[in-house]
C-alpha positions in Angstrom: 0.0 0.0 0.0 1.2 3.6 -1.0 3.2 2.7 -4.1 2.0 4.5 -7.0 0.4 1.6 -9.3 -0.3 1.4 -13.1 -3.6 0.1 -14.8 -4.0 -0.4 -18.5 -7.2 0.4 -20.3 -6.8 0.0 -24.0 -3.5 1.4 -24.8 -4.1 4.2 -22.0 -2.2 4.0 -18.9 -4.5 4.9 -15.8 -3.1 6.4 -12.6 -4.8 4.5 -9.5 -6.2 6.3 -6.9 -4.3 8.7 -4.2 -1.4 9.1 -7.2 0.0 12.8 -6.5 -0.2 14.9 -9.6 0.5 18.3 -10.9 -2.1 20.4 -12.7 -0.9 21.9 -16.4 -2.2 23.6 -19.1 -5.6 24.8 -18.3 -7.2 27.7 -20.1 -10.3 28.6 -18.1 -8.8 28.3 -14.6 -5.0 29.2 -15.1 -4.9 29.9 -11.4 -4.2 26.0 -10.4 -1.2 25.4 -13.3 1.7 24.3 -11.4 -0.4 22.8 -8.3 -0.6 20.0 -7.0 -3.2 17.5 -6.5 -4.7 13.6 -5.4 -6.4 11.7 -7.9 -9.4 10.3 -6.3 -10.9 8.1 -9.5 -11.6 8.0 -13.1 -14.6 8.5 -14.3 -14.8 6.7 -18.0 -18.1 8.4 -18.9 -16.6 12.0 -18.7 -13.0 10.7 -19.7 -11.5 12.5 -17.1 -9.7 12.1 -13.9 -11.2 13.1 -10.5 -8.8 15.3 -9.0 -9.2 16.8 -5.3 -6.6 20.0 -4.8 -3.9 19.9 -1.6 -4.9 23.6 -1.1 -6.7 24.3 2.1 -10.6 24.6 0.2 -10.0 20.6 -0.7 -11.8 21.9 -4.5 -12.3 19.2 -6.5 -12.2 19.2 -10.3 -12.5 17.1 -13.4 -9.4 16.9 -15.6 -8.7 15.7 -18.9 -5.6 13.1 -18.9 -3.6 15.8 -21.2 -3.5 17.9 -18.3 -2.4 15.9 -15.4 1.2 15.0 -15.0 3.0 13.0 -12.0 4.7 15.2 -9.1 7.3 12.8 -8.2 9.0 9.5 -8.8 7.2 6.1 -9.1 9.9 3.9 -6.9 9.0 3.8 -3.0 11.6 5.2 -0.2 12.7 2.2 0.8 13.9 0.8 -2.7 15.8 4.4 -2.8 17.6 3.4 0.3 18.2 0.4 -0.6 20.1 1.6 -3.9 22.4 3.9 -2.3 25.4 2.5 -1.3 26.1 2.6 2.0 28.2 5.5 4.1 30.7 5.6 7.1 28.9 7.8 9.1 25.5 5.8 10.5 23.1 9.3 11.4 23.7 10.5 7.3 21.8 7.7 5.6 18.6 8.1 7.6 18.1 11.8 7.9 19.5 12.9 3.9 17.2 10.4 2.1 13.9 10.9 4.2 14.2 14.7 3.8 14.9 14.6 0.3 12.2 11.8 -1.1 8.7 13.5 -1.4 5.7 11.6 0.7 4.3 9.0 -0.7 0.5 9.1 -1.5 -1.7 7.1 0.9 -4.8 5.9 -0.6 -7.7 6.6 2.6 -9.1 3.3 3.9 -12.8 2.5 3.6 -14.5 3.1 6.6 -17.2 0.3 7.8 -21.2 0.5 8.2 -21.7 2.0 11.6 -18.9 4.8 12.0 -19.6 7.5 13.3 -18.4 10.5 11.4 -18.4 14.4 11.4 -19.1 16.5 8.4 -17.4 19.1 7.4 -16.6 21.4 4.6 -20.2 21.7 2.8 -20.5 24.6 0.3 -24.2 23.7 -0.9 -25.5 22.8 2.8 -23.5 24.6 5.2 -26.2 23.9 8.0 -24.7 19.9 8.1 -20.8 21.3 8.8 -20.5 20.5 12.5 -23.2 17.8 12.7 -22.7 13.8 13.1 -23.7 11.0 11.1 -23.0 7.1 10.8 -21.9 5.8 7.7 -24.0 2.8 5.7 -22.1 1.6 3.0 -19.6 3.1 0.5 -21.0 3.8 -2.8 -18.3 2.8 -5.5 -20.3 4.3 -8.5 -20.6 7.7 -6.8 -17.2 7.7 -5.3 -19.4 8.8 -1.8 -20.5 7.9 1.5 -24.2 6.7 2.1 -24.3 8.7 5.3 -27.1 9.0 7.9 -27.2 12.4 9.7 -27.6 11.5 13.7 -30.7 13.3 15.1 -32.5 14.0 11.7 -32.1 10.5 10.1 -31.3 12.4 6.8 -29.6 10.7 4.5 -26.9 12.4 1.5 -24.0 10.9 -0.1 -20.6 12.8 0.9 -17.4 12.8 -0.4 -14.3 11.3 1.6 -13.3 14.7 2.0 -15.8 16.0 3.5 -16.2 13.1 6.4 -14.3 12.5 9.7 -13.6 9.5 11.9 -15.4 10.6 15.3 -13.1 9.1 18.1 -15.0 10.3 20.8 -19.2 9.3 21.1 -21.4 11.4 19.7 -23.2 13.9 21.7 -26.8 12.4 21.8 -29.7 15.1 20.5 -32.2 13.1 23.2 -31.9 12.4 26.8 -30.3 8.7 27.5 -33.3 5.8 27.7 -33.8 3.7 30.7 -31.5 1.2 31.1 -33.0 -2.0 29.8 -33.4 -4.6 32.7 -31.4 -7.8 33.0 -33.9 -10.1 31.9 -34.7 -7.9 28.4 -30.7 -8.2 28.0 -31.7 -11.3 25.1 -34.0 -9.3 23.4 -31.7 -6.1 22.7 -29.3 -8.7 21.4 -32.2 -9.6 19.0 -32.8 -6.2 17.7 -29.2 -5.0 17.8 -28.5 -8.5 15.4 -31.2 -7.1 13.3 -30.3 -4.0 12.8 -26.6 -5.2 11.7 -28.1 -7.1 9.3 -30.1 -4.6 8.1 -27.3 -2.4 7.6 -25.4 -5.1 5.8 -28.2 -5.6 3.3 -28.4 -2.2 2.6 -24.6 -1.8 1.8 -25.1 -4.7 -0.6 -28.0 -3.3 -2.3 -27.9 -0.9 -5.1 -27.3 2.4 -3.9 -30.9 4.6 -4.9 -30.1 7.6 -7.4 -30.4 10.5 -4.6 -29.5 13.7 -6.6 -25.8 15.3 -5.7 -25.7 18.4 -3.5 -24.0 21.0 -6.1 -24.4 25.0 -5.9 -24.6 27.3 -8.9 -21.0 28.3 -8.4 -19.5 24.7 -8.2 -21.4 23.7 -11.5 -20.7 26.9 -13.0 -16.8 26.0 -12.8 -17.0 22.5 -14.0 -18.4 23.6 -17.2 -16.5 25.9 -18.5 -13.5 23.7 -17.1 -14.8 21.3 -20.0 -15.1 23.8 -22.6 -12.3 25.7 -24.6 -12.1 28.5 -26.6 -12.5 26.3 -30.2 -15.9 25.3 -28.6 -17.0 28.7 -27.8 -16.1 29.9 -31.3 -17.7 27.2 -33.2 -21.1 28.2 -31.1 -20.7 31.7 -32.2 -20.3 30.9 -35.9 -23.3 28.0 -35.5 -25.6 30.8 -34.7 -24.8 33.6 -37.0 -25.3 31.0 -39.9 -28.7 30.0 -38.6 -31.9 30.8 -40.2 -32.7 33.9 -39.5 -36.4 33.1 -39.1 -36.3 30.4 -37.1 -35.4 31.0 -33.0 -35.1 26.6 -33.0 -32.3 27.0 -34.5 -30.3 29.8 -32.7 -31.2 27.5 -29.3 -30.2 24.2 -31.3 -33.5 22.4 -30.0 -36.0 19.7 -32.1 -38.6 21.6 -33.5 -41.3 20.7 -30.7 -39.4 21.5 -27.9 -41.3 21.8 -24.7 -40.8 25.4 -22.7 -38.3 23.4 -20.2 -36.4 22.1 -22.8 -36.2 26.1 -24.2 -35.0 27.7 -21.0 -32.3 25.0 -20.6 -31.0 25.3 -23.8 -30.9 29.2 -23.8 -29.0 29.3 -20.4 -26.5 26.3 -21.8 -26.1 28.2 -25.2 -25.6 31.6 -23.4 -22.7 30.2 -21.2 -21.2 29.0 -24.0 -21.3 32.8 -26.2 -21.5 34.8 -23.2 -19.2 38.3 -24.2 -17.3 38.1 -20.7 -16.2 34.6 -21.3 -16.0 34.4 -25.1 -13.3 35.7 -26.9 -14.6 35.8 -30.3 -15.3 39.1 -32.0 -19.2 38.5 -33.1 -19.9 36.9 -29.5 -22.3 39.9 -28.6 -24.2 39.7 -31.6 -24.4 35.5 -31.1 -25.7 36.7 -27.4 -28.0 38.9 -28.8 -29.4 36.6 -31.5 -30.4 33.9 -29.0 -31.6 36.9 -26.4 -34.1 37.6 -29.4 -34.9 33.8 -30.3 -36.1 33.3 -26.7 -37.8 36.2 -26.3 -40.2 35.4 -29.8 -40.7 31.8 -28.3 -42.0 33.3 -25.1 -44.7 35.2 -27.0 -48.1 32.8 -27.3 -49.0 34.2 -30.8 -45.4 34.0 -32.6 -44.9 30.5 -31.0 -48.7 29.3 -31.6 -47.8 30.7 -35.4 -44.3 29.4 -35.7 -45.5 26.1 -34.6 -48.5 25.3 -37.2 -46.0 26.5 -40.3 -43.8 23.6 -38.7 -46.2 21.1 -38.3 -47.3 21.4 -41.9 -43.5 21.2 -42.4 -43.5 17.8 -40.6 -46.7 16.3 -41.8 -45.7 17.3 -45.8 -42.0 15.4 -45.1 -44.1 12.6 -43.5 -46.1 12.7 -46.9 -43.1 12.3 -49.0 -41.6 9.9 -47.0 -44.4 7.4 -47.2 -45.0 8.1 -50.9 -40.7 7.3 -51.0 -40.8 3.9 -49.4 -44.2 2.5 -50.4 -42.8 0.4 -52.7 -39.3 -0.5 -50.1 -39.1 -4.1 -50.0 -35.6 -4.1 -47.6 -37.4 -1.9 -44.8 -40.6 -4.7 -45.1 -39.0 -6.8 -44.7 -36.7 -5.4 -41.7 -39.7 -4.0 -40.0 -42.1 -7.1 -41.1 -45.1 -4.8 -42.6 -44.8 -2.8 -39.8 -45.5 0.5 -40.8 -46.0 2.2 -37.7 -42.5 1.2 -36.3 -41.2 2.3 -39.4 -42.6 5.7 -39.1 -41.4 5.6 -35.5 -37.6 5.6 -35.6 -37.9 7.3 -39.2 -39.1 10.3 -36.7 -36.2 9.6 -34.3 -33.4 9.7 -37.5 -30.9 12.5 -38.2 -32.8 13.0 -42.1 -35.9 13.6 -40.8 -34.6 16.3 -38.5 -32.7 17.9 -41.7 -35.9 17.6 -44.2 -37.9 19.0 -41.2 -35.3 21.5 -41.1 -35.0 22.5 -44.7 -39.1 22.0 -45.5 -40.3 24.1 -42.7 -37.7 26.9 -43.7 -39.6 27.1 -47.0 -42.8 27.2 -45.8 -41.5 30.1 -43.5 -39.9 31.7 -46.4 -42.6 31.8 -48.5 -45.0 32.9 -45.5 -42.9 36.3 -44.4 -42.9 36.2 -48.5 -46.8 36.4 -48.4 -46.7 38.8 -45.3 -44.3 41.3 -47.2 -45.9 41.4 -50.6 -49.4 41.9 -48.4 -47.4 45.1 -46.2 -46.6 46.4 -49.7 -50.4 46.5 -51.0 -51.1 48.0 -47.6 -49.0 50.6 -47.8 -49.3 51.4 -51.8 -53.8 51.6 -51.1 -53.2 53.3 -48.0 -51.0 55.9 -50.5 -53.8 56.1 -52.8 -56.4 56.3 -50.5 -54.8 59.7 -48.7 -54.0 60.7 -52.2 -57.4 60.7 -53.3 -58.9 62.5 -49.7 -55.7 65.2 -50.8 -57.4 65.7 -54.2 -61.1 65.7 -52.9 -60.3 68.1 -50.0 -58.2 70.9 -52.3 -60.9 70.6 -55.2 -63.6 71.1 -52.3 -61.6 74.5 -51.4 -61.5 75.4 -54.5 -65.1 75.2 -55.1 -66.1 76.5 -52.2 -63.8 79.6 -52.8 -64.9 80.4 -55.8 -68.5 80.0 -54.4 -67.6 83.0 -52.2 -66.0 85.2 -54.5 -69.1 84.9 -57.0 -71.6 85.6 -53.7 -69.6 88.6 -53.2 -69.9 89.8 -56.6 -73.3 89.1 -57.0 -74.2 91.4 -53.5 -71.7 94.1 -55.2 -73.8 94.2 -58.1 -77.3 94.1 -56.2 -76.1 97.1 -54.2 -75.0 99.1 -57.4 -78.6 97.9 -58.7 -80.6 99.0 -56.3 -78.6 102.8 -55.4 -79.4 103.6 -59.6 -83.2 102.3 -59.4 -82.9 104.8 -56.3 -81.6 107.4 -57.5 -83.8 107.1 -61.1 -86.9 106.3 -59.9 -89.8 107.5 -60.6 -93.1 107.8 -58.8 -95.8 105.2 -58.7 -99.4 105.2 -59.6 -101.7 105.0 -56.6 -104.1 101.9 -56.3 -107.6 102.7 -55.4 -109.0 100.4 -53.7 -112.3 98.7 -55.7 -111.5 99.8 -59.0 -112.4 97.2 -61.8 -110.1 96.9 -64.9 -111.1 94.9 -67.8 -109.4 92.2 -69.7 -107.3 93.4 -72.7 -109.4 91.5 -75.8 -106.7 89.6 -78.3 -108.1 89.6 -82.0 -108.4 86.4 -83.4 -106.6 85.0 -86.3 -106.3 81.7 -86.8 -108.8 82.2 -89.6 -106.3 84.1 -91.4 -103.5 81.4 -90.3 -104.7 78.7 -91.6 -105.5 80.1 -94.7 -102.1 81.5 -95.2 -101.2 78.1 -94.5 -103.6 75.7 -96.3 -104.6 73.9 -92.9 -108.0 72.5 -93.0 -110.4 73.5 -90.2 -111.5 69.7 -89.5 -109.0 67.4 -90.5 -106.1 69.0 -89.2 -103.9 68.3 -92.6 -102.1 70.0 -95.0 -104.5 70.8 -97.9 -103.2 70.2 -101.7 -102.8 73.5 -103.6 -106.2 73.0 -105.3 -108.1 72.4 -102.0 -107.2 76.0 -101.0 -109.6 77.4 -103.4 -112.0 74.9 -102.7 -112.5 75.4 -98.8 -112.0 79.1 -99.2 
């Protein structure tokens, strides 16, 4: 125990637990190049090593193999001694070598079901630090404790680090029970036999997924401790080439996202452009772009509209499909006539995503197409419209003025009228009252009409020139 040991995995060479390390070539926390460090395990999913720091915080971190190098030498102190060769004076050999050989790495000892342990340390629940608990089984998958917090019966998974051997009692949250009398002395044997075997199932069982204990801060670090600056820029330029139209794409979401699935992706996406944290030149106009794209899919009518031009994108790619493979003896056969399972992970695929992508883009394009052309017509019989009321109104002025001007001249004339009938006239025969004046007699002659004319008295017709004389 304590020499540094070697694993192979593939043709990479893992470091075993408690192997002191140095820290190198980080870009988002430059602070810790040049520290030192313990490697607790490695985790294959992430493809990292987990690293706790020898500073006082005990911060633990995530590191890619390229970053982690070893402090010191592989061979213990004793093989060191033994290949010195040996020198006269006896006090030399002992004190020069154990001074100069750095300390071996001790990997901590497992602790058993039932210890008692103090926590300590806790950043995301600082009301635990101080507090007891007993200890029910190591988790190996988790790299934590299954601990039971003493006077709560909580239970959280801890880190090594954050745990210490208790070497004197616990202080008890209740007053001490009665002392059990000698003759129930067989039946608290009974329960406490139970209760060890209780606790040894339970360490054999399959730990249950509890959630880890992280703050905002701690997650915060490990993320951008995963991403460099080539990720970063590669966001940037994903989102200035999206479709403009479209705020799916700025957040990089399927096209039926749900409004949990939008928010995480927005706050994952703006990490990853954020101006104070980005380097790239257009990171501020990336920001802004998905700024926008979340606010438009927070509005009910733009979403409720955005979403039925994309669902008659999906169901006219669905339509093409089927027309595409009716005839497809291979999938068939694969599927066995199934055509329902075939739709199924047809919907699941990478094409459908990009002829959902590429479809409902046209149907958007020609949409705003329809919605411009439809502004313009607006706009151009809105024009004509004012430019008509324009015409009306002036020609309305103008009638109306010259309406005045002919009133005036008309009462100029009246007046000059009426001032030379004044000034010329002349004075008027008196009425008297019951006088009688006779009708003027007209003399007739239509006699002498129609005989200049050669009309005929009954007939009413134009008489022939020897009927004159006749009538006559």
């Amino acid at each position: 125990p304590g020499r540094r040991a070697w694993q192979r995995r593939g043709e990479m060479v893992l470091l075993e637990a408690g192997t002191a390390v140095t820290v190198n070539g980080l870009k988002a926390r430059p602070d810790l190049n040049g520290k030192t460090a313990k490697i607790v395990a490695y985790v294959p999913e992430r493809e990292r090593y987990h690293l706790t720091m020898d500073d006082g915080e005990q911060e633990e971190l995530y590191l890619k193999p390229a970053n982690v190098e070893l402090s010191g030498r592989d061979e213990p102190v004793a093989d060191a001694q033994a290949s010195e060769p040996p020198v006269e004076t006896p006090a030399a050999p002992t004190e020069e070598p154990t001074a100069a050989a750095p300390p071996e790495p001790t990997v901590p000892a497992l602790m058993d079901p039932g210890t008692v342990v103090e926590v300590s340390g806790l950043k995301a629940r600082p009301d635990l630090n101080g507090k007891h608990g007993t200890v029910v089984a190591y988790a190996a998958d988790r790299q934590r404790y299954h601990v039971n917090i003493i006077g709560t019966e909580e239970e959280t998974y801890l880190r090594p680090a954050n745990i210490t051997i208790v070497t004197k009692p616990a202080p008890a949250p209740a007053p001490e029970p009665a002392p059990v009398p000698e003759e129930g002395a067989a039946e608290r044997d009974a329960i406490l036999r139970e209760a060890s075997n209780g606790v040894a199932a339970t360490a054999s069982a399959p730990t249950p997924p509890i959630e880890e204990l992280k703050d905002d801060e701690t997650l915060l670090k490990e993320f951008f401790a995963d991403v460099s600056d080539a990720s970063r820029n590669a966001e940037v330029a994903r989102i200035l080439a999206c479709f403009k139209l479209n705020p799916y794409e700025h957040l990089n979401v399927r096209f039926d996202a749900g409004e949990e699935t939008i928010k995480r992706a927005f706050r994952k996406v703006s990490l990853l452009v954020h101006p104070d944290k980005c380097k790239h030149p257009s990171a501020k106009a990336a920001f802004d772009a998905i700024g926008q794209a979340q606010t438009l899919l927070g509005k009910e009518e733009v979403k409720r509209e955005l979403d039925f031009n994309l669902t008659r994108a999906k169901e006219s790619v669905i339509k093409a499909w089927r027309k595409e493979t009716r005839n497809d003896v291979v999938l068939r056969v694969r599927y066995n006539g199934d055509r329902d399972a075939q739709l199924a992970d047809f919907l699941e695929s990478d094409e459908f995503q990009e002829r959902w992508k590429l479809e409902g883009r046209k149907n958007i394009v020609d949409l705003e197409w329809r919605r411009r052309k439809l502004t313009l017509r607006i706009a151009a019989e809105e024009e004509r419209v004012e430019k008509e009321e324009k015409e009306e109104a002036a020609e309305r002025k103008k009638q109306s003025k010259a309406q005045k001007n002919w009133d005036e001249e008309k009462a100029r004339e009246g007046r000059v009228g009426g001032w030379r009938d004044f000034t010329s006239k002349k004075a008027k025969r008196q009425k008297v009252a019951g006088e009688f004046k006779a009708p003027t007699l007209k003399k007739e002659t239509r006699a002498k009409e129609e005989e200049y004319h050669g009309l005929d008295k009954n007939s009413n017709r134009v008489l022939r020139p020897d009927e004159v004389t006749k009538a006559w």
